[in-house]
N, C-alpha and C positions, 0 to 999 in steps of 0.2 A: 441784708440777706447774710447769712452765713457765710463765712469766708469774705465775705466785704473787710480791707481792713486798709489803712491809712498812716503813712509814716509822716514824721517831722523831723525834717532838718533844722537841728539850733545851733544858733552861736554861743559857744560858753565861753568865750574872752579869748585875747590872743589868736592864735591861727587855729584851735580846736573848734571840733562841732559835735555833738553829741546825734543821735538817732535813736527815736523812740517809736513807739506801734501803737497804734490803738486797732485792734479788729474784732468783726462780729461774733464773739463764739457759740451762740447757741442758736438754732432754727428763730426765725423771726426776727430775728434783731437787726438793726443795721445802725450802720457809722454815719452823724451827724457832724458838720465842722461851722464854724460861727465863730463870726469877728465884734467883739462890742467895745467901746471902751479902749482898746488899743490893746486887748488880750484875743489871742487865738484858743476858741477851746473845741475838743475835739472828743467828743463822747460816747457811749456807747449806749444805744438806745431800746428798748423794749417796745413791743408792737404798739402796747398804751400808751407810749411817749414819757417814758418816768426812763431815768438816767440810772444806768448800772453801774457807769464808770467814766471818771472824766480824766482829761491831759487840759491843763493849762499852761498859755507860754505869752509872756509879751510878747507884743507882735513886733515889736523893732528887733528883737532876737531870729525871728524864726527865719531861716532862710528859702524852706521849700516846703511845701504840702504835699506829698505823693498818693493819690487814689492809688487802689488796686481793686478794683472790682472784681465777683466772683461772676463767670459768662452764667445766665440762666436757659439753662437749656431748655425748658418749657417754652420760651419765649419766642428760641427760635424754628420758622416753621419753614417747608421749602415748598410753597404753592399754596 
């Protein structure tokens, strides 16, 4: 969904760590994350499931995956 968007904590050597984003920017979309192979990827996906945009990271690097989901207020109903 829109505003869905996903940060990554990496290790870039030493005591640094970088922070990066992947989020949904357009109506329909949403943030996919998937581990294969020993690579974290994190993409950006279209209703069709065809990939707008990806973040690749080895997974021995990455330290944190943070969701941010956007609340759907359609969803929520009270009765």
């Amino acid at each position: 969904m829109k505003g869905d968007r996903v940060e990554i904590v990496v290790d870039v050597g030493g005591t640094e760590t970088r922070t990066y984003e992947v989020a949904a920017t357009r109506a329909g979309r949403r943030v996919e994350i998937s581990t294969r192979r020993g690579v974290v990827e994190v993409s950006e996906v279209t209703r069709t499931g065809g990939a707008v945009r990806t973040a690749r990271f080895m997974a021995s690097r990455v330290l944190a995956l943070v969701e941010h989901p956007v609340l759907d207020e359609r969803s929520d109903t009270d009765g």
